[in-house]
C-alpha positions in Angstrom: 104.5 52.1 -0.6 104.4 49.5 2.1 102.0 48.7 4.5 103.8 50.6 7.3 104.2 53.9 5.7 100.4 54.0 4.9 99.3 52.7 8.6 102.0 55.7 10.2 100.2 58.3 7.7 97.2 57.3 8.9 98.0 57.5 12.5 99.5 60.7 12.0 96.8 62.4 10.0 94.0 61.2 13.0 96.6 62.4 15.4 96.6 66.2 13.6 92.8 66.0 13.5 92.5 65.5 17.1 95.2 67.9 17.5 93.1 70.5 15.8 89.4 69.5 17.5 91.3 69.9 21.1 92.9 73.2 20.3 89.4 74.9 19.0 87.1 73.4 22.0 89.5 75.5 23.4 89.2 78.5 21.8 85.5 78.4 21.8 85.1 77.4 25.4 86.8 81.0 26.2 85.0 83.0 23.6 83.0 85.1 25.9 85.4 85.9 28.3 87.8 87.1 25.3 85.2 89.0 23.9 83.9 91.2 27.1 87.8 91.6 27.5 88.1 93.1 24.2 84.8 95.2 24.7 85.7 96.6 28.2 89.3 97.4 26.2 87.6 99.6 23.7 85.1 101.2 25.5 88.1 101.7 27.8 90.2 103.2 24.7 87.3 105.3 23.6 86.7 107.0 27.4 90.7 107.5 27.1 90.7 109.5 24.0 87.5 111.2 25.2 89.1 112.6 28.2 92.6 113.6 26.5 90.6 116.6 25.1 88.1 116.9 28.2 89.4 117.3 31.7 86.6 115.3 33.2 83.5 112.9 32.4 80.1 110.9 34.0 78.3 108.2 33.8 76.1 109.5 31.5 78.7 110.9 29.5 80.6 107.5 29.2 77.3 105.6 28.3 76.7 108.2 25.5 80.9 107.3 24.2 80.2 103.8 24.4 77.0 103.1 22.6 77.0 101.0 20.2 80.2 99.7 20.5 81.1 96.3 18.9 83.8 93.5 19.4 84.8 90.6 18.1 87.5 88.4 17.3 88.5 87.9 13.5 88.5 83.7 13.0 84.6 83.9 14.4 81.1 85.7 13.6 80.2 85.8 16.8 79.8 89.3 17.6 79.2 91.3 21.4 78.0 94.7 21.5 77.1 97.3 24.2 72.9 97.2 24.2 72.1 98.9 27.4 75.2 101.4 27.8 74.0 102.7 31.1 74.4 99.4 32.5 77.9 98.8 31.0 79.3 101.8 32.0 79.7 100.5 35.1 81.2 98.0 34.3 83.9 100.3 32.1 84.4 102.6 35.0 85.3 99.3 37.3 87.7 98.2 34.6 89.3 101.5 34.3 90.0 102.1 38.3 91.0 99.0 38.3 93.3 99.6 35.8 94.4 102.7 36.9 93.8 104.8 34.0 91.0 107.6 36.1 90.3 108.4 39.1 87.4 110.1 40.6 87.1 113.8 41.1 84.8 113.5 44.1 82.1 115.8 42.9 79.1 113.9 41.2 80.8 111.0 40.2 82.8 113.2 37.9 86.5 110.7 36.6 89.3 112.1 35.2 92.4 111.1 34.2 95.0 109.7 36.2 98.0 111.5 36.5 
């Protein structure tokens, strides 16, 4: 091999490397926003399935479902859970209006879902 050829392999392994570095700054600079997403998603999914065999549920009742809950993505160990339920289930409630999966009965912040 010539001269060239090794110089060009060169350039084009540094140019892969950087490549690589750029694309998982990337990836980590959005880590936490990913994983509340994928949080509020399953305590979401888990209030869902609670109230397809319940016709309505609280506050309370939510926090109890979504204790304990864990997400994270599969290429990383970093890891979020719900420690203070109460608190997040706010948060799940906002998400789920929002989305437009419950609505509110009206009587003691009572949610059911939307029809």
């Amino acid at each position: 091999m010539d001269k060239v050829h090794i110089l060009v392999g060169i350039i084009l392994f540094a140019l892969a490397t950087a490549i690589l570095y750029v694309w998982g700054l990337k990836k980590s600079a959005g880590q936490g926003e990913d994983l509340t997403r994928i949080l509020l998603n399953r305590c979401g999914n888990k209030v869902i399935k609670y109230l397809k065999k319940h016709d309505t549920i609280t506050k309370n009742q939510i926090a109890e479902q979504i204790d304990g809950v864990v997400a994270s993505e599969f290429w990383s160990r970093k890891r979020l859970s719900v420690s203070d339920p109460k608190k997040f289930a706010s948060q799940v409630i906002d998400f789920l209006l929002d989305q437009q999966y419950i609505e509110s009965t009206g009587k003691n912040n009572n949610y059911r879902l939307k029809k």
